[in-house]
PLY file of the C-alpha trace (Angstrom):
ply
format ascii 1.0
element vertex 507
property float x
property float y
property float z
element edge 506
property int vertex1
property int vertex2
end_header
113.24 75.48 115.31
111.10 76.80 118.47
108.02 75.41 119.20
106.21 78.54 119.15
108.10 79.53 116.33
104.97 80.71 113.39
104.35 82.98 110.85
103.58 85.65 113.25
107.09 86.05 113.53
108.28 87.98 110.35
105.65 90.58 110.72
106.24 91.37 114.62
110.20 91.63 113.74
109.47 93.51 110.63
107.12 95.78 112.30
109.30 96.56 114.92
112.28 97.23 113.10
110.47 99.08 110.17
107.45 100.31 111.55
107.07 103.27 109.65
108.84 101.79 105.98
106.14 100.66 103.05
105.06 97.40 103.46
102.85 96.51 100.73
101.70 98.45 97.20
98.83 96.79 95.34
98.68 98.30 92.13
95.27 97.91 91.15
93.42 99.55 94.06
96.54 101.90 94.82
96.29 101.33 98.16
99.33 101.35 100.60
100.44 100.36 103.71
103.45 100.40 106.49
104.54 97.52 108.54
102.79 98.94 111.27
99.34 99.42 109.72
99.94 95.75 108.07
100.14 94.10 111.39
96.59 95.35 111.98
95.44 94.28 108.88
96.63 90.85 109.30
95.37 90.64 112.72
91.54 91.86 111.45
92.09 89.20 108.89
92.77 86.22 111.58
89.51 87.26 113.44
87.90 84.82 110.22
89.39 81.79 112.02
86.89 81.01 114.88
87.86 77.85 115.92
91.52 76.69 115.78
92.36 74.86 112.74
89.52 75.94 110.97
90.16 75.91 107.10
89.46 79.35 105.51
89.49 79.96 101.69
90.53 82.39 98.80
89.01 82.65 95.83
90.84 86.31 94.57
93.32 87.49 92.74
96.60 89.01 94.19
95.98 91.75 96.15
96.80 93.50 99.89
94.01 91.58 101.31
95.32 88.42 99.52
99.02 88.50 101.31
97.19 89.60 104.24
95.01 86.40 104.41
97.95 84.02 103.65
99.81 85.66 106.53
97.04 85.94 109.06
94.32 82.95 109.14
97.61 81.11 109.97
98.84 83.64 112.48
95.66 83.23 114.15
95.85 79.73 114.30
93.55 78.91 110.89
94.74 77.27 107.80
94.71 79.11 104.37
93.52 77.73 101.40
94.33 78.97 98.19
91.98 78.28 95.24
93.25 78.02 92.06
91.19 81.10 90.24
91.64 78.95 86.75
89.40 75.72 87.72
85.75 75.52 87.10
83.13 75.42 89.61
82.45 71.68 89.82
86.63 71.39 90.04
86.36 74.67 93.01
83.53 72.51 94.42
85.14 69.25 94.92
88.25 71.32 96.20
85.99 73.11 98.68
84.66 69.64 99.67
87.58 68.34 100.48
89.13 71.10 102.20
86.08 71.40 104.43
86.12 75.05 104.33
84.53 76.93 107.07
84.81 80.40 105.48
85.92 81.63 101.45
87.08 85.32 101.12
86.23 86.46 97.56
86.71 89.15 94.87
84.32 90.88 92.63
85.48 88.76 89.38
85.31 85.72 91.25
81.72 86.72 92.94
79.96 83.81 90.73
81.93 81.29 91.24
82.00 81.74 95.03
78.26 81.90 94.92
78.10 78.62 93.18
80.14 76.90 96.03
78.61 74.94 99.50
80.51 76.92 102.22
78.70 78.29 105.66
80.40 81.68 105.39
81.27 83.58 102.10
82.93 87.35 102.63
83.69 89.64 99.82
87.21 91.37 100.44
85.33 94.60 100.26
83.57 93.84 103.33
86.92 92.90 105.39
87.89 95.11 108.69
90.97 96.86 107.91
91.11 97.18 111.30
92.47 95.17 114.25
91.30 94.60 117.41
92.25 94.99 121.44
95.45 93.37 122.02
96.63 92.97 118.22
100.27 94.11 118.63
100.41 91.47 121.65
103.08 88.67 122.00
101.09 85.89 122.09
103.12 82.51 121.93
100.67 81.82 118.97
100.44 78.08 117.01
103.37 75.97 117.18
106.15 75.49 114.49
104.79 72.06 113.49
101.14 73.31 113.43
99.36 73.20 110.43
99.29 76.86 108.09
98.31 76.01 104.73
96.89 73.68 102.28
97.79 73.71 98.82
96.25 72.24 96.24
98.56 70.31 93.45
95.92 70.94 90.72
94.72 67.69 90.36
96.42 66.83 86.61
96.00 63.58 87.67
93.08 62.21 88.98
92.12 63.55 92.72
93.70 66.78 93.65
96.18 66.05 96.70
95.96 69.10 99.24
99.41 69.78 100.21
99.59 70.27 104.39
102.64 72.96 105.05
103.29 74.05 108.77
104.61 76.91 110.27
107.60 75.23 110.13
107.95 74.69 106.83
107.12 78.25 105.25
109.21 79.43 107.97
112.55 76.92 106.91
111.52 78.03 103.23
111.86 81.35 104.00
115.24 81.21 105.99
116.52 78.95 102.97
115.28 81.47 100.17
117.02 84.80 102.69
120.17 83.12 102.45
120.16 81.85 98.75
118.88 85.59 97.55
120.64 87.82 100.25
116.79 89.83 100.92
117.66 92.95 102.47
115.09 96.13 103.83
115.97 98.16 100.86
114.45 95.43 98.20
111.89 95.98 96.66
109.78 92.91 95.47
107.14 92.30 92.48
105.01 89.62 93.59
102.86 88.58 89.82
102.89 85.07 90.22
99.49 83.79 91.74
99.14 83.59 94.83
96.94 80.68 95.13
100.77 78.60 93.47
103.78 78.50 95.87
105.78 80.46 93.71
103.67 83.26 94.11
104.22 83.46 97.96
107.26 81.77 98.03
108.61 84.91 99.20
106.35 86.87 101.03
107.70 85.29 104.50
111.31 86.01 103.61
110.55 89.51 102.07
108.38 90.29 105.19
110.77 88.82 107.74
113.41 91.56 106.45
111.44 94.59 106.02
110.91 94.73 101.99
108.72 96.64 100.26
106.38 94.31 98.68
104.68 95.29 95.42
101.74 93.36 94.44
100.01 93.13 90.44
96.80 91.15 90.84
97.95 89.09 87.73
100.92 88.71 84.87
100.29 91.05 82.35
103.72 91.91 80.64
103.01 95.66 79.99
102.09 95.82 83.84
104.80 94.20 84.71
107.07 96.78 83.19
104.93 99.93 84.21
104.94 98.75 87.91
108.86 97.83 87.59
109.67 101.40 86.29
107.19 103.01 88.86
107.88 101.45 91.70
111.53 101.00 91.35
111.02 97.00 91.52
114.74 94.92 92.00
113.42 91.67 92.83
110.65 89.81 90.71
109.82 86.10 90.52
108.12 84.79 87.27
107.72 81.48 85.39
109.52 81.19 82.09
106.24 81.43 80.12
105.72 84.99 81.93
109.79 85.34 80.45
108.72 84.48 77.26
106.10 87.15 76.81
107.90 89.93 79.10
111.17 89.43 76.38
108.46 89.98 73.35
106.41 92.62 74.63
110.04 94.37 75.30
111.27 93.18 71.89
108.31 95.82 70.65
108.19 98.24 73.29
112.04 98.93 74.34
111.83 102.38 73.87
109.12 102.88 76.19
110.15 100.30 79.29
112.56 101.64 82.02
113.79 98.47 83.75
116.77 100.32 85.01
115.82 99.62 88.56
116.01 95.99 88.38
118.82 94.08 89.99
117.27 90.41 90.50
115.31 87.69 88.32
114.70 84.44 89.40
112.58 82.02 86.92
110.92 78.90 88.82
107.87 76.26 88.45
108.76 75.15 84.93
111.98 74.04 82.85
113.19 76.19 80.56
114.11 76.75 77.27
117.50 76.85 76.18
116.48 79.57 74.22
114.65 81.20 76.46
117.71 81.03 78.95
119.92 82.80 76.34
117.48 85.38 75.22
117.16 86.44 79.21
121.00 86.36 79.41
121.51 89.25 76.94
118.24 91.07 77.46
119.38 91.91 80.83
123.36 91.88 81.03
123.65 93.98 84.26
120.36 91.13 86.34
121.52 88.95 88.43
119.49 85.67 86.90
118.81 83.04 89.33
116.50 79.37 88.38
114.72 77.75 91.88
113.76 74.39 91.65
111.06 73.53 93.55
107.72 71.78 94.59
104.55 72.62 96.60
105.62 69.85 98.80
108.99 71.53 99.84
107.43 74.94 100.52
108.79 74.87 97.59
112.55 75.88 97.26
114.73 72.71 96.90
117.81 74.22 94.99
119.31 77.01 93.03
121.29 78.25 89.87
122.65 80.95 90.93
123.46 84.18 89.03
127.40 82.68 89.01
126.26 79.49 87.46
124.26 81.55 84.46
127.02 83.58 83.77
130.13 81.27 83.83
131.98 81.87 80.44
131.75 77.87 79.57
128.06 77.82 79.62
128.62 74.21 81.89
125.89 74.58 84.46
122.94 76.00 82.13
121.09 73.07 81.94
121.11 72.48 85.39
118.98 73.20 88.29
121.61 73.62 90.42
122.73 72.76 93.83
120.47 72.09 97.05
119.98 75.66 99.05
121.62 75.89 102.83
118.84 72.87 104.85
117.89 70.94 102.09
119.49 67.56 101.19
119.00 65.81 97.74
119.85 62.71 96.20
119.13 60.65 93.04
118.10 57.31 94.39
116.98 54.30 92.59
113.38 54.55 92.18
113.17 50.29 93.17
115.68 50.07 95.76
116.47 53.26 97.22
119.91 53.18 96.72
121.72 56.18 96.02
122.92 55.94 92.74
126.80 57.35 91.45
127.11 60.36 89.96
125.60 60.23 86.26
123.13 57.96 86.89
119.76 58.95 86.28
116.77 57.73 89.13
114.83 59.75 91.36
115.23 62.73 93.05
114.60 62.43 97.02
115.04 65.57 98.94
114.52 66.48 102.90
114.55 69.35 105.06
112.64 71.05 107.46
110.57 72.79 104.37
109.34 69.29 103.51
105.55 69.08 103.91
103.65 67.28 106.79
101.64 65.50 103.79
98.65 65.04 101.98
95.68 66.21 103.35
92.76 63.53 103.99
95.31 61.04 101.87
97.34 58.71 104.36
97.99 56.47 101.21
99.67 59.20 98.65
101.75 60.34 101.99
102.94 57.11 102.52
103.65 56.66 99.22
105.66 59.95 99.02
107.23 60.24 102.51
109.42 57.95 104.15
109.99 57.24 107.59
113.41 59.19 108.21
111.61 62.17 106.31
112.45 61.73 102.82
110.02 63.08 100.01
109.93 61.54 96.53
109.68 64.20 94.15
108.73 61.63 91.48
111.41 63.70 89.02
114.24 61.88 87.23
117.36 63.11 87.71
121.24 62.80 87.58
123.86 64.63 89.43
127.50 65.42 88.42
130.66 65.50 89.92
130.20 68.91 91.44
126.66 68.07 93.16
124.63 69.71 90.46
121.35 68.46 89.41
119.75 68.17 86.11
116.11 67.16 85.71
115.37 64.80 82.98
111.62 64.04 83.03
108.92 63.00 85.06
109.38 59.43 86.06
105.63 58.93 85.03
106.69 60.53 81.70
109.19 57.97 80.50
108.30 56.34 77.75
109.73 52.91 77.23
110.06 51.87 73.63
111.31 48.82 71.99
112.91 48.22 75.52
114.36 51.66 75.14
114.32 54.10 78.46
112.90 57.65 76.35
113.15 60.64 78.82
110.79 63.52 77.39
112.81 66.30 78.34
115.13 65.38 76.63
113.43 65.41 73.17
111.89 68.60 74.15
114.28 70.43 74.67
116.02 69.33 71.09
112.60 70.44 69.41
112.49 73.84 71.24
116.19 74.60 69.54
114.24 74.68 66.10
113.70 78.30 65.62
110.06 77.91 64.66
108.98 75.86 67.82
107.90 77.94 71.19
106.83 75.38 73.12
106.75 71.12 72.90
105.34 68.64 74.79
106.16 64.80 74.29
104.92 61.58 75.43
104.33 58.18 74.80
101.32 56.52 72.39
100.59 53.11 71.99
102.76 51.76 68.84
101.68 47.04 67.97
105.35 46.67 67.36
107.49 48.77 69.97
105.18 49.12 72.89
105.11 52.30 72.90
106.14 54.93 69.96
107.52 58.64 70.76
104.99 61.55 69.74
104.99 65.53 69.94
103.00 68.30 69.87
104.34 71.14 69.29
103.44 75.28 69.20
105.12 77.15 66.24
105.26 80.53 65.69
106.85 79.94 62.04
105.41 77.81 59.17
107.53 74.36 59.53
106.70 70.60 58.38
106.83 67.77 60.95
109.22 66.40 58.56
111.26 69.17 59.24
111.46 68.86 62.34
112.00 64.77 62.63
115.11 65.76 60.31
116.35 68.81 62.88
115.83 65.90 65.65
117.73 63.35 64.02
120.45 65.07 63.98
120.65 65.82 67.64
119.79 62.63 69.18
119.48 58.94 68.88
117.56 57.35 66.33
115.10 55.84 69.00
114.07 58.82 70.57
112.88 60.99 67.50
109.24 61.30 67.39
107.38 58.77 65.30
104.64 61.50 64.96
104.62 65.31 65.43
101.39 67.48 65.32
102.14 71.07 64.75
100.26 73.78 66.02
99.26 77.71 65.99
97.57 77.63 69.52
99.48 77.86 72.86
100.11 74.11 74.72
97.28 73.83 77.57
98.45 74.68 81.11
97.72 74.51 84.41
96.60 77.47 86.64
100.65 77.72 87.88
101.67 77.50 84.10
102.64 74.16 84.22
102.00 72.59 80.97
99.27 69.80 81.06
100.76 67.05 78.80
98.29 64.34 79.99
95.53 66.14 78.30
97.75 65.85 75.03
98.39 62.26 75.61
94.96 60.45 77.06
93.23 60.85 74.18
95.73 58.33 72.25
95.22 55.67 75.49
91.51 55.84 75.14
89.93 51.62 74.93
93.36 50.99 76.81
93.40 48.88 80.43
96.40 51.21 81.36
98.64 54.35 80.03
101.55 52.36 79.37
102.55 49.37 76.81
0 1
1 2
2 3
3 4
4 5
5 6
6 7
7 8
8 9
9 10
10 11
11 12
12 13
13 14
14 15
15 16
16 17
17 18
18 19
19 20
20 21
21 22
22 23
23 24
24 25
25 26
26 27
27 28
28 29
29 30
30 31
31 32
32 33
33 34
34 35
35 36
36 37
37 38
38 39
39 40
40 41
41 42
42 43
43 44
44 45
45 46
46 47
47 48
48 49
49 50
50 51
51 52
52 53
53 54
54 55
55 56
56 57
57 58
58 59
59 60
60 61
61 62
62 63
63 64
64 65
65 66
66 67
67 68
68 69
69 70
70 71
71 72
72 73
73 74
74 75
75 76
76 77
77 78
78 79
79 80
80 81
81 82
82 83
83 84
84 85
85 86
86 87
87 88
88 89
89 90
90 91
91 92
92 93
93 94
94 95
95 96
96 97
97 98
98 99
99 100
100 101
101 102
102 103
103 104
104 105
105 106
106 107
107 108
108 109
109 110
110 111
111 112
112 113
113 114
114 115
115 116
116 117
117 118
118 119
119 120
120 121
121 122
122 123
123 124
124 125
125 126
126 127
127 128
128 129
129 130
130 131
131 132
132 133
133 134
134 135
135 136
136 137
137 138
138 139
139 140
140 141
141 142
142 143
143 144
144 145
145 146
146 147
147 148
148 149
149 150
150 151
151 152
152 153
153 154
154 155
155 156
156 157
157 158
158 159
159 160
160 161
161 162
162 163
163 164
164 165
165 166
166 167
167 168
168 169
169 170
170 171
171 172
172 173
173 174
174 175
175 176
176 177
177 178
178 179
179 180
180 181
181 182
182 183
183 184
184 185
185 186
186 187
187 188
188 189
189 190
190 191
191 192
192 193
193 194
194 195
195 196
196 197
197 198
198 199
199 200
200 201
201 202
202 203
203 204
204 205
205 206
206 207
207 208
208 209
209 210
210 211
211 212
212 213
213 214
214 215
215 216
216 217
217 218
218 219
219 220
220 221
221 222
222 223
223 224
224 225
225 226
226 227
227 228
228 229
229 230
230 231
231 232
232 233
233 234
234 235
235 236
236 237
237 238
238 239
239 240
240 241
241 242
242 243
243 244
244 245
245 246
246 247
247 248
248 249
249 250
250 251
251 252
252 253
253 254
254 255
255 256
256 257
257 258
258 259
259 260
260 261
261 262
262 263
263 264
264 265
265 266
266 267
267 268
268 269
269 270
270 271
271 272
272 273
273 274
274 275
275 276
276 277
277 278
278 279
279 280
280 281
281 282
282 283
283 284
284 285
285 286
286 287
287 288
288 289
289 290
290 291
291 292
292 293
293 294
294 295
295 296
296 297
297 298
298 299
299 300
300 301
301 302
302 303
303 304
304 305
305 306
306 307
307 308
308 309
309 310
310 311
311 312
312 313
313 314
314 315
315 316
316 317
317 318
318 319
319 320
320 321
321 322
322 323
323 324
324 325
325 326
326 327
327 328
328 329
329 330
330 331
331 332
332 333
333 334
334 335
335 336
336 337
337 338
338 339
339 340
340 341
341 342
342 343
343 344
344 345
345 346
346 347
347 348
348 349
349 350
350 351
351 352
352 353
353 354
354 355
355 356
356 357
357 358
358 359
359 360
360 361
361 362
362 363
363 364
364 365
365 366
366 367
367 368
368 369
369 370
370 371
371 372
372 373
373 374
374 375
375 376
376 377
377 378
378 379
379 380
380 381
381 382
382 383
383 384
384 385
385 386
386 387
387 388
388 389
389 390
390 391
391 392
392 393
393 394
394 395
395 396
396 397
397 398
398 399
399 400
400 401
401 402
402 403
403 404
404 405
405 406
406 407
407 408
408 409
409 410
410 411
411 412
412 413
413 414
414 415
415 416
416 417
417 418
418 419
419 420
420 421
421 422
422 423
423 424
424 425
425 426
426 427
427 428
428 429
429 430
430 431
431 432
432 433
433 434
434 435
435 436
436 437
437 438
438 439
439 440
440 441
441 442
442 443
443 444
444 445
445 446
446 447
447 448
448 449
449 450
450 451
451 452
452 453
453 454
454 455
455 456
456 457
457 458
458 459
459 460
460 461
461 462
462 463
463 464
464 465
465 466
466 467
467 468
468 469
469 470
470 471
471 472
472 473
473 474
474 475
475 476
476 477
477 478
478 479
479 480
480 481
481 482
482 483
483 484
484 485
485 486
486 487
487 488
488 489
489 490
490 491
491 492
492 493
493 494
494 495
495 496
496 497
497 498
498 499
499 500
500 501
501 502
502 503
503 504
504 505
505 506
């Protein structure tokens, strides 16, 4: 990759090449704009930056001025920071902290919060030039490939939020990878619902840029939206996460009559295993989609592999529970979380992956990078996994999740995946709890949408897998699981409660 190679790039080819073709729709303010008028947006946008380097926040929903921002305070040789909308203020504050922010862009419904926050400069979106200045359109080399672009914040579901440091470089790479695994073209014409403040929600804006695709932006997931903006706008590509699925299946379960997804040609589901169920119901809801799973992180830009539309629909079902094979620049292995050995195929250890997507590290946290990145530019995802003959990968839990009991390696997944087959159960989270005798005993909480016993459902998971890895205990539930601002379900809220008194999580 060149040097001068940034996220300028995409915009200047797309601009030349499809000056006068629709750029970007947002929905909610109806406003519109062509490549050509975009490059002056995102150019009035970089004027924020000041200094190079200098850290400039969002605090908004998706928008024009949002995908703007993400592509110019980098362009212009700032770093973009993303705020997760969901946190609360002392959470936004410590982020803000941290970050060292030297400007926040804001929207009206996030007006308070930005108020609330220590930052020297605080600009509503409303008050943003839509206009650039003298020498806009140049060809300015610009920051270099390995220069720093964004920070992204992992949430913090575990103690200290780490800021994720992603160059030029690396959105660029995860943009060429995602181009070839999807095939973008000009004539797509992209839904972009996931927030913008997770990677999947600008995952790809580069690559849909970089081609000349119209780009149609809903400031949040709202499934009726979703389906209005799909039949008006003639959307073929969309990226959600399978909780979005979920609800977009039921709200079309009730409202089929009325929802004209005819346009669609491309679904790809990302951030968050899925349900077997879930998978299935997609499957025959839309026959004629090409269905797609990314697997992915915020440290690798994020795209790390793919199931592609093949996989989903080969007649023996075989590659379904996989997340596939590594995209075209990405290498992954399962290696031996103790040793680093790669391990033969079936084993189960963690998954290391590298590529030029692969993040510079944590921001402010030499430790954690150290910890995650190794010298020949390895990342340890910190995900267990196994591989089969063919080079396909299938996640079985979070190494942090296993649950050793009785001496017995318990993978999570695993379990939960056997309690989402039960008809009644939407959603199930499981984890380990302190048990005298075993160490540690298997529990679950679960989300029903059908009256069912725990009994019940110990019986439906004895019959599917061994004896030591039903739940001891199962709490059943109305309410939705709690999740994260990128839907990522927060099981370590479930499970510290049951390690308060305790010197350490594990037994």
């Amino acid at each position: 990759m060149g040097a001068s190679e940034n996220l300028a790039w995409p915009l200047r080819r797309a601009a030349r090449l499809h000056a006068d073709a629709t750029a970007v729709v947002d929905v909610a303010s109806g406003e519109e704009v062509t490549y050509a008028r975009l490059v002056e947006r995102v150019a009035a946008v970089g004027t924020l930056v000041g200094e190079p380097g200098a850290r400039v926040g969002v605090l908004a929903a998706n928008s024009l001025a949002h995908l703007a921002l993400f592509l110019g305070v980098p362009s212009a040789g700032g770093v973009v920071v993303s705020l997760n909308t969901r946190l609360a203020v002392e959470e936004l504050r410590a982020l803000v902290a941290d970050a060292g922010l030297s400007a926040l862009v804001f929207d009206e419904d996030h007006a308070e919060a930005a108020g609330a926050l220590d930052v020297p400069r605080r600009i509503h979106v409303r008050d943003l030039s839509r206009d650039g200045g003298p020498g806009d359109r140049g060809d300015a080399p610009g920051p270099d490939a390995g220069a720093l672009a964004a920070i992204s914040f992992t949430g913090g579901t575990t103690g200290r939020a780490k800021g994720v440091m992603l160059s030029h470089g690396n959105l660029l790479a995860n943009a060429r990878h995602n181009i070839m695994a999807t095939g973008h073209a000009p004539e797509d014409r992209w839904l972009h619902v996931c927030p913008m403040f997770h990677v999947a929600g600008t995952a790809n804006v580069v690559a849909a840029t970089w081609v000349g695709a119209r780009q149609v932006v809903l400031p949040r997931f709202d499934a009726a939206a979703v389906c209005a903006a799909v039949a008006e706008h003639g959307i073929t590509h969309m990226v959600v996460v399978p909780t979005m699925l979920g609800m977009l299946l039921d709200h079309l379960a009730s409202h089929a009559a009325a929802a004209d997804l005819s346009s669609l040609r491309h679904i790809q589901y990302a951030a968050s295993p899925i349900t077997p169920d879930l998978q299935r119901r997609v499957l025959e809801r839309f026959p004629d989609v090409d269905v797609a799973q990314f697997y992915g992180m915020t440290e690798a830009a994020p795209t790390v592999t793919t199931c592609t539309p093949a996989d989903h629909r080969r007649p023996d079902g075989a590659r379904l529970a996989s997340i596939g094979a590594p995209v075209v620049g990405v290498e992954a292995e399962v290696r031996d979380p103790e040793t680093a050995a790669a391990l033969p195929v079936g084993e189960i250890g963690e998954l290391w992956v590298r590529g030029p997507n692969v993040m510079l590290g944590y921001w402010r946290q030499p430790e954690a990078t150290a910890a995650a990145l190794t010298e020949d530019g390895w990342y340890r995802t910190g995900d267990a996994a196994r591989a089969d003959a063919d080079g396909y990968l299938y996640l079985v839990d979070r190494l942090k999740d296993m649950i050793i009991s009785g001496g017995e390696n318990v993978y999570s997944v695993e379990v939960e995946a056997v309690l989402a087959d039960h008809p009644a159960v939407a959603e199930a989270a499981v984890f380990g709890v302190p048990h005298e005798r075993w160490g540690e005993a298997v529990h679950a909480v679960v989300s029903v949408t059908a009256d069912v016993t725990p009994e019940e459902l110990i019986a439906h998971c004895r019959a599917a897998i061994a004896g030591f890895k039903v739940p001891r205990g199962i709490e059943v539930t109305r309410e939705p699981l709690p999740k994260s601002g990128a839907g990522k379900l927060l099981k370590h809220e479930l499970r510290a409660p049951f390690w308060v008194g305790h010197s350490r999580n594990i037994s």
